[in-house]
Residue, then its C-alpha position, 0 to 999 in steps of 0.5 A: x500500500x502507498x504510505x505518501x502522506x503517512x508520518x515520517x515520525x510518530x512519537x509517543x512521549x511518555x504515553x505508551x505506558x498509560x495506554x489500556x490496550x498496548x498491541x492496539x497502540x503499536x499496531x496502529x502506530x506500524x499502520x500509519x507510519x511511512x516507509x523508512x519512518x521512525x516510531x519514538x517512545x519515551x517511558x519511565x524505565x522499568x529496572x531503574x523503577x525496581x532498583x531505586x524501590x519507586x513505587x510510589x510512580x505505580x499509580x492509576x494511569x501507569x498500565x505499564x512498566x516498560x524494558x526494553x527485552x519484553x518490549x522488543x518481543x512486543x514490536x516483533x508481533x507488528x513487523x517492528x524492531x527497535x534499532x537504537x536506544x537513548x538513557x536519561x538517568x535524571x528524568x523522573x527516576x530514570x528515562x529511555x527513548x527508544x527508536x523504532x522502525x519496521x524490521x531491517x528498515x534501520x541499522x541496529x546500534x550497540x545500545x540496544x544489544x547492550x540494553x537487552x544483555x543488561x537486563x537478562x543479566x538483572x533477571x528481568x524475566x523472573x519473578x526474583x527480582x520483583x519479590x526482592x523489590x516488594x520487600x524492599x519497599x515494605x522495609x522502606x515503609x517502616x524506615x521512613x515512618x520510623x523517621x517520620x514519627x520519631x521528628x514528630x514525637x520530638x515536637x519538630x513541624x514536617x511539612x511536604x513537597x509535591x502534591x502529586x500523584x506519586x506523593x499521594x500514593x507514597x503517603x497513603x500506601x506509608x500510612x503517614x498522616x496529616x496529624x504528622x505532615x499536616x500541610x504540602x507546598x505545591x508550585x501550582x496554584x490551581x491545587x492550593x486551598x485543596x486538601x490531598x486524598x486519603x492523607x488530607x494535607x492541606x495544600x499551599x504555596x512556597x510563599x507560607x513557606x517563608x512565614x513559618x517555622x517548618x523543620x523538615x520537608x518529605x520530597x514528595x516530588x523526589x525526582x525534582x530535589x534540585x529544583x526544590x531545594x533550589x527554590x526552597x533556598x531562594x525563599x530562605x528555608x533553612x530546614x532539613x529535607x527528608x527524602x524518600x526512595x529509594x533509601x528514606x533519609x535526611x538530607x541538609x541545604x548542603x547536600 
């Protein structure tokens, strides 16, 4: 079939994941797409989400865990093949973009046999791995509420940082209450005077930062504890922070 005017690049940017019915998506996507076309996805990276213990990014939109092995078998069902993977370890816990054609259509590169080797090697096809992932968060949940309520009972004010999805999922599935963390900062203004669900944080801007006396704050949004601490430290807060994966701990403006 003719495929002029069909998509020379279709790209899926952090959209495979959330899609109910994944062999409909890639079959559509093989359909429209041109001779010699390339099909982008970008997607949280599966390992990195099991060796930094990130539960808290499964949440209700999140269908899918992506690697590059199961993914691989996955195009093969439509005739297509990845041909070269890049890796970004900074973006939100760990990143790939994954570069996909139709079968001998583009050259291989070593990224993606070398992509594909890691994760045999990580026991990416064996249940192991993901029991040994289930316990450590459940460790990591007793970890950070002993924290929590250890500051808590020495009368010191926890506040949070990030009403988002993950942040709800964290404090719900930890069991962290707003007897404990009573308020969230959030930099969207649409969520300020709302309260979270389940945990019942009321939400507020960085400015009421500036006028209280908070001693820790729990990284809610963990995968952008530069930028938060960088804007933390512009509005002069001078506490500590807590942060939460993959180990929690306590960390200074310092750090």
């Amino acid at each position: 079939m003719s495929r002029v005017g069909f998509p020379k690049i279709i790209a899926a940017t952090r959209r495979l994941a959330p899609v109910d019915d994944i062999h409909e998506f890639v079959e559509a996507a093989e359909l429209c797409l041109a001779q010699k076309g390339i099909f982008a996805i970008e997607c949280p990276y599966l390992i990195d989400f099991i060796e930094n213990n990130e539960f808290d990014t499964a949440y209700h939109e999140h269908l899918s865990y992506i690697a590059v092995v199961p993914l691989s078998s996955l195009l093969k069902m439509y005739n297509l093949e990845i041909f070269d993977i890049q890796y970004f370890k900074e973006i939100h816990g760990g990143t790939i973009r994954i570069f996909v054609g139709r079968e001998n259509d583009h050259p291989v590169s070593r990224s993606v046999h070398e992509f594909k080797n890691k994760e045999e090697s990580f026991g990416v096809r064996s249940h192991v791995q993901y029991d040994l992932f289930a316990q450590r968060v459940l460790d990591n949940k007793k970890n950070l509420r002993d924290i929590v309520v250890t500051l808590y009972k020495e009368n010191n004010t926890i506040w949070a940082y990030g009403a988002s999805a993950k942040g709800n999922t964290l404090m719900n599935f930890f069991e962290i209450t707003k007897e404990m963390i009573p308020v969230v900062i959030d930099d969207n203004p649409k969520k300020w005077g709302y309260c979270t669900p389940g945990s019942q944080m009321r939400i507020t801007g960085i400015s009421e930062l500036t006028k209280s006396k908070v001693d820790y704050l729990l990284l809610l949004a963990w995968n952008f504890q530069n930028e938060i601490i960088q804007r933390c430290k512009t509005a002069k807060y001078s506490g500590k922070y807590i942060l939460p994966v993959p180990v929690a701990k306590i960390i200074s403006n310092n750090n």
